[in-house]
C-alpha positions as CSV (number, residue, x, y, z in Angstrom):
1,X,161.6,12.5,103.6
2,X,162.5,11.0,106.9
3,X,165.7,9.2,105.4
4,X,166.9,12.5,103.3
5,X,166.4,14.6,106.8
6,X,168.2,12.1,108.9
7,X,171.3,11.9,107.1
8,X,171.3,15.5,107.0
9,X,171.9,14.9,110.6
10,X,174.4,12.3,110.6
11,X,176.6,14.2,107.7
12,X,177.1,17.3,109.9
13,X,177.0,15.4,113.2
14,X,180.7,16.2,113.8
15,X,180.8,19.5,113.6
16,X,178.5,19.1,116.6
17,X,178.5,18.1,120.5
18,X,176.5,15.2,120.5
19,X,174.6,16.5,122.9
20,X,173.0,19.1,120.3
21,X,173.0,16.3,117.6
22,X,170.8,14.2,120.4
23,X,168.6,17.0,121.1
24,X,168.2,17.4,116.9
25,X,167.6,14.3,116.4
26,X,165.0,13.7,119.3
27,X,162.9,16.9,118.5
28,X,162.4,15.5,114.9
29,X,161.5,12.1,115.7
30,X,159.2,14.0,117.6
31,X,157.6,16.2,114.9
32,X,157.5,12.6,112.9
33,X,155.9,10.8,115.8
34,X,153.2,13.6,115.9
35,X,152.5,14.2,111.9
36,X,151.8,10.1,112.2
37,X,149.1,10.8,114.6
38,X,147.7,13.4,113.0
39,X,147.9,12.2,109.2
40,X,143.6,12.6,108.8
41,X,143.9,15.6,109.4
42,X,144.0,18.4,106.5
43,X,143.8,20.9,109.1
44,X,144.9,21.0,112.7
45,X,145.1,22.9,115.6
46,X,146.7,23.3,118.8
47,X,144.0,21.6,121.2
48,X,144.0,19.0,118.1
49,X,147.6,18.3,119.1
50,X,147.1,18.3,122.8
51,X,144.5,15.7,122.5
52,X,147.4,13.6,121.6
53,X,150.2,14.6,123.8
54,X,148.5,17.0,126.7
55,X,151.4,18.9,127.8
56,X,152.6,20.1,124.2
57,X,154.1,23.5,123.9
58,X,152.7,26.4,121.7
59,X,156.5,27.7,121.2
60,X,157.0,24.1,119.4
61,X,154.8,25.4,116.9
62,X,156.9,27.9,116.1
63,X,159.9,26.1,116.1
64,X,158.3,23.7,113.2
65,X,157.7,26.6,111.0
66,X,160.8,27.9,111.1
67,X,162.0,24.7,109.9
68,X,159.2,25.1,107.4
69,X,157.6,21.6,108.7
70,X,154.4,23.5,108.6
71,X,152.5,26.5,107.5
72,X,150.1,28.7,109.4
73,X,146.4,29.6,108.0
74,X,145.1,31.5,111.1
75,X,145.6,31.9,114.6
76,X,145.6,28.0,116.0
77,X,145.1,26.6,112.9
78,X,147.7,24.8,110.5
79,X,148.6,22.6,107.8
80,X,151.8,20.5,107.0
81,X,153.5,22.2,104.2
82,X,153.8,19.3,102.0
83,X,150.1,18.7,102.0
84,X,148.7,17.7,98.6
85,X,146.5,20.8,97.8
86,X,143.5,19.3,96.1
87,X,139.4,21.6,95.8
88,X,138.2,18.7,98.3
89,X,141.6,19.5,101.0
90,X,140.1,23.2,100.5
91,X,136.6,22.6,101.0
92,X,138.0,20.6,104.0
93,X,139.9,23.4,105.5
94,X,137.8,26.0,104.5
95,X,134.9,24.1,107.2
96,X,137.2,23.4,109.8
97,X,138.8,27.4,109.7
98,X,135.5,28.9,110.3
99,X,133.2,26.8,112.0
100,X,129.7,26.4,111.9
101,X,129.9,27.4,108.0
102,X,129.7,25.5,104.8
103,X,130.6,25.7,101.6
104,X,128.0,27.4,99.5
105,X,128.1,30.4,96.7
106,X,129.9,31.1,93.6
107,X,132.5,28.1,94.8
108,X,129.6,25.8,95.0
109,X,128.0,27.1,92.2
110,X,131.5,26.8,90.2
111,X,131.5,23.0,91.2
112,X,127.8,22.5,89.7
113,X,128.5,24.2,86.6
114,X,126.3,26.8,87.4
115,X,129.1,30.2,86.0
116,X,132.2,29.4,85.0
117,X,134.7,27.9,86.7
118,X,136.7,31.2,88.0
119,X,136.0,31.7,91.3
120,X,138.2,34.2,93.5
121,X,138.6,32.4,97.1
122,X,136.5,29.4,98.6
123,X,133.5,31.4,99.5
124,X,131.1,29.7,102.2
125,X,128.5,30.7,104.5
126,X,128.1,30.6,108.2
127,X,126.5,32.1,111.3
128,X,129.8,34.0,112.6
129,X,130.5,37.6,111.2
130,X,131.6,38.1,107.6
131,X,135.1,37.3,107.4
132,X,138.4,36.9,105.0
133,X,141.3,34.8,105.5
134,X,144.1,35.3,103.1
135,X,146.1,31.9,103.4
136,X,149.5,30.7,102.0
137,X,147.2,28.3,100.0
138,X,144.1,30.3,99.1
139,X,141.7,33.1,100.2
140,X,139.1,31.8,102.8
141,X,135.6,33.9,102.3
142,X,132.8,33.3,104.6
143,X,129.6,35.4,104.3
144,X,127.5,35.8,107.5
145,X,123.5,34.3,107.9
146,X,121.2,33.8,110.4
147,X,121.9,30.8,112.4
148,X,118.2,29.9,111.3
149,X,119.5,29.9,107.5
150,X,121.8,27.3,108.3
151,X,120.5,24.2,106.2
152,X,120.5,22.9,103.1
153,X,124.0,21.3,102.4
154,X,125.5,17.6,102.1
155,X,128.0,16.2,103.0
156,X,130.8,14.4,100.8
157,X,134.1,13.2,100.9
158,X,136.0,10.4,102.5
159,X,134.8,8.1,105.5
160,X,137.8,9.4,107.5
161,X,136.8,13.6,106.5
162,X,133.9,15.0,105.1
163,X,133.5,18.7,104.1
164,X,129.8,20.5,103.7
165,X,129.1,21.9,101.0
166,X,125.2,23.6,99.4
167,X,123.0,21.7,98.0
168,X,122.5,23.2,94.6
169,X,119.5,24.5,95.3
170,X,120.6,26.0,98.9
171,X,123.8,27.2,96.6
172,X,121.6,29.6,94.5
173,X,119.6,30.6,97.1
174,X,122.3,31.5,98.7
175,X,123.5,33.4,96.2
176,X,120.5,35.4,95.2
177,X,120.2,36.2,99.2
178,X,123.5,38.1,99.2
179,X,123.2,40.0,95.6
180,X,120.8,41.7,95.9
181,X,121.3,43.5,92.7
182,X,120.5,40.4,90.8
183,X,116.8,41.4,89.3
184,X,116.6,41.0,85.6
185,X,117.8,39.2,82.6
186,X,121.0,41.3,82.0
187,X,122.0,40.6,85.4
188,X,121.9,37.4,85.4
189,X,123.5,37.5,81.6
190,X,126.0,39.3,83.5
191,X,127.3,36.1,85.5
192,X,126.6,33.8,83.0
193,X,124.6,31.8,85.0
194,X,124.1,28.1,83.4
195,X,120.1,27.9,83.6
196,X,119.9,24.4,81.5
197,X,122.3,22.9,83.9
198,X,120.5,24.5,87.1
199,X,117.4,22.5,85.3
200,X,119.0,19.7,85.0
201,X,120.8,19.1,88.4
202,X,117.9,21.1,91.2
203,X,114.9,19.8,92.2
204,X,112.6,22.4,91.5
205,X,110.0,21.4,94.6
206,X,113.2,21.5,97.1
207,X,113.9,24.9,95.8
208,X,111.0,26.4,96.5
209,X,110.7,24.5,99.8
210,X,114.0,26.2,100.3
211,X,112.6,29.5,99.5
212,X,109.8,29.8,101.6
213,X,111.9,29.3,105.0
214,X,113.9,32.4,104.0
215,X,110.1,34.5,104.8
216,X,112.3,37.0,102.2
217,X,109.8,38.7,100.0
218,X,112.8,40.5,98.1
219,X,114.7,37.2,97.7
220,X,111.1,35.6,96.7
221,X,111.0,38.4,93.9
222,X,114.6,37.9,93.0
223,X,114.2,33.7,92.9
224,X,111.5,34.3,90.2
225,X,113.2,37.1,87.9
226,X,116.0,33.9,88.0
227,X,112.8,31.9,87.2
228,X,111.7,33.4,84.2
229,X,115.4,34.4,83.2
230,X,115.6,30.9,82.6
231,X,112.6,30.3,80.1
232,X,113.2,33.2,78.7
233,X,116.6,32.1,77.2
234,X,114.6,28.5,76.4
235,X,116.4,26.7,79.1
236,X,113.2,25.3,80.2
């Protein structure tokens, strides 16, 4: 890319001053200078950059998407536009847009094989208000819980970034907590929840652990109509 862009330059550097091809020339080196530095990151944002170079200027910003260098996701944050979209670069970004939050219901239930694998936006959960971010890569959902509901996740990825992400137990929980018209075997027919994989993958104990710090009678009642759901379709 660097090669391909620099004799971009030098083909149509006489038709200008060479002050302008200097400045061209400079600017880019720049923006290559910079992506270098910043090549962990899936996401970035402006005090990101001005870690790295302190007096860096937000109308720079502007200028590289123009050039279509980079893409914007929200106010502050970005990506570069040749990024290699993969469901662990989403999970990544989908932390780092809406922060303290994690990755958690039907997206987190999609990756255990609990329903199938359809899922409309990365949906997590945080302690912030319920918000959407419609992106030019996906749809960025985040549900809103009390700060005191914020457990239960893991993290994976690389050494360099990590994403969170529910616990599959903390996943359903989730779940059932914000559906509350989840209460009986058509219901849960409905979303063709997996119950012999949720067997195979939770830890029953943990789940219940789980439960009881939610003090939810409701989401007690609802946990158990999953419960019996499950034997009832001989999952168990």
């Amino acid at each position: 890319m660097l090669f391909s862009k620099l004799a971009v330059i030098l083909r149509y550097a006489k038709l200008f001053p060479k002050s302008a091809i200097n400045s061209i020339f400079w600017k880019y080196m720049q923006y290559q200078e910079l992506r270098q530095k910043l090549k962990d990151f899936s996401v970035f944002s402006l005090s990101d950059i001005r870690k790295i170079e302190s007096d860096f200027h937000r109308r720079r910003l502007n200028e590289w998407q123009e050039k279509g260098y980079i893409k914007k996701l929200r106010r502050g944050y970005y990506i570069f536009s040749d990024l290699l979209i993969s469901e662990e670069t989403l999970f990544l970004i989908a932390n780092r847009l809406y922060n303290p939050s994690y990755v958690s219901l039907e997206m987190a239930m999609s990756r255990y094989g609990l329903i199938p694998e359809s899922v409309y936006g990365v949906t997590s959960v945080g302690s912030k208000k319920t918000a959407d971010f419609k992106t030019p890569i996906a749809t960025f959902l985040y549900r809103s819980i009390k700060p005191s509901l914020l457990f239960g996740y893991k993290l994976e990825g690389t050494k360099k970034q990590k994403y969170k992400i529910a616990e599959i137990e903390k996943a359903v929980l989730d779940y059932l907590y914000f559906n509350k018209h989840l209460s009986a075997d058509d219901d849960f027919e409905g979303i063709r929840f997996n119950g012999e994989e949720f067997l195979k993958k939770a830890d029953m104990l943990k789940f219940e652990r789980y439960l009881r710090v939610f003090k939810n009678k409701n989401l007690t009642e609802r946990a158990g109509a999953l419960i019996n759901y499950i034997k009832n379709n001989n999952h168990a």
